[in-house]
C-alpha positions as CSV (number, residue, x, y, z in Angstrom):
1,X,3.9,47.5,-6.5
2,X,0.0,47.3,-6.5
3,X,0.6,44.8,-9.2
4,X,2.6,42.6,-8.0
5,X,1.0,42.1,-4.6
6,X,-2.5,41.9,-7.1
7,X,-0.6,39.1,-9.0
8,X,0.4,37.5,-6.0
9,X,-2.6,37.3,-4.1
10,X,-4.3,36.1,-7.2
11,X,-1.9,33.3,-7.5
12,X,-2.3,32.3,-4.2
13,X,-6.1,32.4,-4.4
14,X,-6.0,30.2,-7.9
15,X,-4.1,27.9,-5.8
16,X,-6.2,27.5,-2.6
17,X,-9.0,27.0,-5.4
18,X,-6.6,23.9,-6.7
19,X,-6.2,22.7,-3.3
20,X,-9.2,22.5,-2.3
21,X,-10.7,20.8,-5.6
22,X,-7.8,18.4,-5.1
23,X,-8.3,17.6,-1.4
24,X,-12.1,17.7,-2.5
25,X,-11.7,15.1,-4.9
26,X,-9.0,12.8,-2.6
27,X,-12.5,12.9,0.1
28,X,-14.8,11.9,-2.5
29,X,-13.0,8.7,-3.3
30,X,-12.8,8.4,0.1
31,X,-16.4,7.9,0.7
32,X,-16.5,5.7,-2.2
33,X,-14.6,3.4,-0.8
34,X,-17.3,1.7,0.7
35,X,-19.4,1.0,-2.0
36,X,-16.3,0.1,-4.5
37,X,-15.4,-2.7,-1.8
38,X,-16.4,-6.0,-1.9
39,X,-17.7,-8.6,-0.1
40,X,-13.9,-9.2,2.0
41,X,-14.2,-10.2,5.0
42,X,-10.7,-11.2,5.3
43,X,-7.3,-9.4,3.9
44,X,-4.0,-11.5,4.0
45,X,-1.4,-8.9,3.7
46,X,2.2,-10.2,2.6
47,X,5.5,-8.2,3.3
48,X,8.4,-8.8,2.8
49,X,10.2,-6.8,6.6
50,X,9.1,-4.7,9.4
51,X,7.3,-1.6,8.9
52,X,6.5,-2.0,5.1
53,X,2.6,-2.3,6.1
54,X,3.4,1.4,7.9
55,X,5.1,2.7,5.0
56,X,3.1,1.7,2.0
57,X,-0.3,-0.1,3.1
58,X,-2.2,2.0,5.9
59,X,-4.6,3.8,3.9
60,X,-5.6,0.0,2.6
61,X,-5.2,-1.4,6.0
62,X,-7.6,1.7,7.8
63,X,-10.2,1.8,5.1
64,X,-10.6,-1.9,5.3
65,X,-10.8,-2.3,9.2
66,X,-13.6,0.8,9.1
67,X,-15.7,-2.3,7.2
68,X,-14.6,-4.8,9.7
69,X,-12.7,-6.6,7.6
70,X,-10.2,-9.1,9.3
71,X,-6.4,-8.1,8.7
72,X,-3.8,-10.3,9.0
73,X,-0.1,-9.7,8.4
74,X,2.5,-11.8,7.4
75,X,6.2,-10.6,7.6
76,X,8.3,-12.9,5.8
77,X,11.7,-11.6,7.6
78,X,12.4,-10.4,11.3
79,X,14.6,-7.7,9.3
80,X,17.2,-9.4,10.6
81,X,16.9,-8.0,14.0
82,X,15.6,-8.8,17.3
83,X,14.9,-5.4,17.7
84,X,13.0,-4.6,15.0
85,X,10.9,-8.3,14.9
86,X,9.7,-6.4,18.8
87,X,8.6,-3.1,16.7
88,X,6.5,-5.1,14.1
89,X,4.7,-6.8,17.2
90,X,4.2,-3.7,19.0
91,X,3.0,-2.0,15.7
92,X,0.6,-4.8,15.4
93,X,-1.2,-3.2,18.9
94,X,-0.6,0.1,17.4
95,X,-3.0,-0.2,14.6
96,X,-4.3,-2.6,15.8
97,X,-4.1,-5.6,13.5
98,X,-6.0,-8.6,14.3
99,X,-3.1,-11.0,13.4
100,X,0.3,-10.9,13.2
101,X,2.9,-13.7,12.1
102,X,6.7,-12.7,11.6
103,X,8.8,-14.8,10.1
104,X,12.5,-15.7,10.3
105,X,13.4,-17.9,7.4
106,X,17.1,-16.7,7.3
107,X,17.7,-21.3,7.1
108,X,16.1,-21.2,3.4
109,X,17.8,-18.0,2.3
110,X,14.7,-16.1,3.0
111,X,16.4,-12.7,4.9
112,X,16.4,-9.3,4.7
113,X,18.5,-7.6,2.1
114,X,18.1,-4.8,-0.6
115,X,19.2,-6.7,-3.8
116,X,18.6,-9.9,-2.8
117,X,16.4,-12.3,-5.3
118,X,14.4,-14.9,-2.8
119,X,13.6,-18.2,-4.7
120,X,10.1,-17.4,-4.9
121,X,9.5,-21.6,-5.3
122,X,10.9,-21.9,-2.0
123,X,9.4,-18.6,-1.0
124,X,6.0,-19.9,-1.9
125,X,6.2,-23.5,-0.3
126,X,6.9,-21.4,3.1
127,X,4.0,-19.1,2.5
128,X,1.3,-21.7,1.7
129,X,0.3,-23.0,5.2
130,X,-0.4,-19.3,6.0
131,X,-3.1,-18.8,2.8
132,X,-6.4,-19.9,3.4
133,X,-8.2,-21.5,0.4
134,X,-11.2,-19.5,0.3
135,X,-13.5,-17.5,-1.6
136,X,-13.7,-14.8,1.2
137,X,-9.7,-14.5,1.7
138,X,-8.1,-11.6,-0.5
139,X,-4.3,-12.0,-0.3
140,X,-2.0,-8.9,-1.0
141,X,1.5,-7.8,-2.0
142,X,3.9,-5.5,-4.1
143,X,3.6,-5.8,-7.4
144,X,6.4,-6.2,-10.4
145,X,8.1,-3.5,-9.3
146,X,8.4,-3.5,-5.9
147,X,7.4,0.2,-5.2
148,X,11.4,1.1,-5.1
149,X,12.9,-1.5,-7.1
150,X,13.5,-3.6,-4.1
151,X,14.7,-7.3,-5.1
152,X,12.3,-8.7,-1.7
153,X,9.6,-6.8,-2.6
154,X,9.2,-8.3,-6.3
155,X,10.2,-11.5,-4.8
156,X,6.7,-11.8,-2.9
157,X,5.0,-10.6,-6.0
158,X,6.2,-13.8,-7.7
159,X,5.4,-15.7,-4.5
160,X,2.1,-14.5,-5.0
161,X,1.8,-16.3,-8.7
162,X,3.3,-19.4,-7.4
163,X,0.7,-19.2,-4.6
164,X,-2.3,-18.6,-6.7
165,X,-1.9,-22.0,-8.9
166,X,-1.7,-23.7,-6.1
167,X,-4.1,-22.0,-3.3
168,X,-6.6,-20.5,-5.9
169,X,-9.8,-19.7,-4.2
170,X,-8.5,-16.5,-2.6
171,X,-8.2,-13.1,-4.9
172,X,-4.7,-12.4,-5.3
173,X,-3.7,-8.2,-5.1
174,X,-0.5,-6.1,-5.9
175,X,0.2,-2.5,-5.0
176,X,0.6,-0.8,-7.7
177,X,4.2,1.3,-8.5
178,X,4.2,4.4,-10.2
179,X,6.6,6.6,-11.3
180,X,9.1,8.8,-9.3
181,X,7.0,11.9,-10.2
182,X,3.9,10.6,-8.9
183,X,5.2,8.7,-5.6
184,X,6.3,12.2,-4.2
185,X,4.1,14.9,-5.8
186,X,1.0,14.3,-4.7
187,X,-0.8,17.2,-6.6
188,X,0.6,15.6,-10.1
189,X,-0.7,12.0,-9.2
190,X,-4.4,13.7,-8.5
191,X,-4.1,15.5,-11.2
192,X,-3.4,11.9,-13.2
193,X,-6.2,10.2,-11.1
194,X,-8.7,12.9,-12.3
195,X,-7.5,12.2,-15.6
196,X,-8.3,8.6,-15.3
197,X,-11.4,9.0,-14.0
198,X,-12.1,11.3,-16.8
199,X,-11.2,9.0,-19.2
200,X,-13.2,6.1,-17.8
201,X,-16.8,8.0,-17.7
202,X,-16.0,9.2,-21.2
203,X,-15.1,6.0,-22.3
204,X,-17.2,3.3,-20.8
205,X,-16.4,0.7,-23.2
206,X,-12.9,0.7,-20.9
207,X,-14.8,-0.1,-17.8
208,X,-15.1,-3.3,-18.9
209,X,-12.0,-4.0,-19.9
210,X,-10.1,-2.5,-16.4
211,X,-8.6,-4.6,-13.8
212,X,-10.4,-5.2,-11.1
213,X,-8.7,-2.5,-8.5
214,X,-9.7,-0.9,-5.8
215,X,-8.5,3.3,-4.8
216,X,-7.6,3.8,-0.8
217,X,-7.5,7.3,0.5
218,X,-6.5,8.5,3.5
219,X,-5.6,12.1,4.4
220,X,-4.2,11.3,8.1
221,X,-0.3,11.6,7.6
222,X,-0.6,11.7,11.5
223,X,-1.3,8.1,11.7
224,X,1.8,7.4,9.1
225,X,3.8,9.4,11.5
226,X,2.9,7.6,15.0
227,X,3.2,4.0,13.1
228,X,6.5,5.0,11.7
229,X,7.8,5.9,14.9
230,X,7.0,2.8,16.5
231,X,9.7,1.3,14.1
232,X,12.1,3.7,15.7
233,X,15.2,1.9,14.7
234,X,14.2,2.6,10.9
235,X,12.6,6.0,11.4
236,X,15.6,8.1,10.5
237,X,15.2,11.3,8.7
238,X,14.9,10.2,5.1
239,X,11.5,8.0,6.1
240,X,10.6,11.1,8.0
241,X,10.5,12.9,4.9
242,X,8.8,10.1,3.0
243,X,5.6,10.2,5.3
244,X,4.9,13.7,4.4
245,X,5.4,13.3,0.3
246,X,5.0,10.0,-0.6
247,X,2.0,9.1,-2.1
248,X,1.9,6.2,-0.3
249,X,0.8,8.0,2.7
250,X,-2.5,9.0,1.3
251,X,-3.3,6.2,-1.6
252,X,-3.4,2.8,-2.2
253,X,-4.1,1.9,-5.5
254,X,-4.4,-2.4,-5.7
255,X,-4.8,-4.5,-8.6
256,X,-5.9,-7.7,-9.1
257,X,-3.1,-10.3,-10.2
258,X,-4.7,-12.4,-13.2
């Protein structure tokens, strides 16, 4: 019996130790943040409905108003919904945002709806007016994948492409999508960060080479939690789960779109 309990308190010391390395190494790239960011003075932020900047962009959106970075949001739907078009605009005081412009182009095709392909030509064209043409202006969206697969997601990643022929000075960003294993264990996606961090010291012919991306941490799953809320109508229990395990909650990992 003396063992077991030996075994288990061993375990369970070997696993604080892991914890805390991992929650150790999270902080440390959170205080890198500021010298890994540029010169931004102001962050475009494209979505595609209400409360996809609370599910998959606050660690992005905190770390860069700590450097007094201007963020504004544009929500290309209402989420078809009166109701949840008030939520976005109350979220906007929540964080607070400094700018907020939501959408309803529901006369082009442009509404909300899971596997929905927007033209992203017509998309675009909408967008434009809303994109500053400057050096100083970083604009950012999903990527290729969406996060979840979601058709309006990787709609606005295309936008994004049309947009960046034809407003070019800005620097164009995606979130990046990783797999299922990674999105909700947290641990394993640390573990893989390490790795790549590892990787790139060892091999520094590969810095070179990298996108130019940026790493957002932020351990606060509090201030997922009171943003989510404020989209009541969508925080059912399923999202009430996801802002505990998704990796999402903690990391923002952006790449630039060449």
């Amino acid at each position: 019996m003396l063992d077991l309990y030996s075994s288990i308190g061993v375990g369970l010391f070997c696993f604080g130790l892991l914890l805390a390395f991992l929650v150790y190494h999270l902080r440390s790239h959170e205080r890198m943040i500021r010298r890994d960011i540029n010169e931004t003075k102001h962050v475009i932020l494209l979505i595609a409905h209400p409360d996809d900047e609370s599910m998959f962009f606050l660690p992005m959106i905190y770390a860069l108003k700590n450097e007094d970075c201007f963020i504004e949001v544009v929500c290309v739907t209402n989420g078809n919904s009166k109701v949840r078009q008030e939520e976005m605009e109350t979220i906007a005081k929540v964080i607070p945002l400094d700018k907020l412009t939501v959408l309803d182009l529901s006369d082009i095709g442009i509404i909300d709806s899971f596997g929905t392909k927007w033209d992203t030509k017509t998309l675009s064209r909408a967008l434009k007016p809303y994109i500053k043409n400057e050096s100083s202006v970083q604009v950012v969206t999903f990527d290729d994948n969406g996060i979840s697969g979601h058709e309006n997601h990787i709609s606005l990643y295309y936008a994004a492409l049309e947009l960046k022929e034809e407003v070019p000075n800005p620097k164009y960003y995606s979130l990046k999508t990783v797999s299922i294993l990674r999105k909700y264990i947290i641990p394993f996606d640390v573990i893989i960060l390490l790795l790549k961090d590892l990787v790139t010291v060892i091999c520094s012919c590969c810095r070179s080479k990298r996108r130019d991306s940026h790493l957002f941490v932020m351990l606060r799953p509090w201030r997922n939690w009171k943003c989510m809320a404020t989209h009541h109508s969508q925080f059912v229990w399923f999202r009430k789960l996801f802002v505990f395990f998704s990796r999402y909650t903690f990391i923002n990992e952006i790449n630039q779109i060449y």
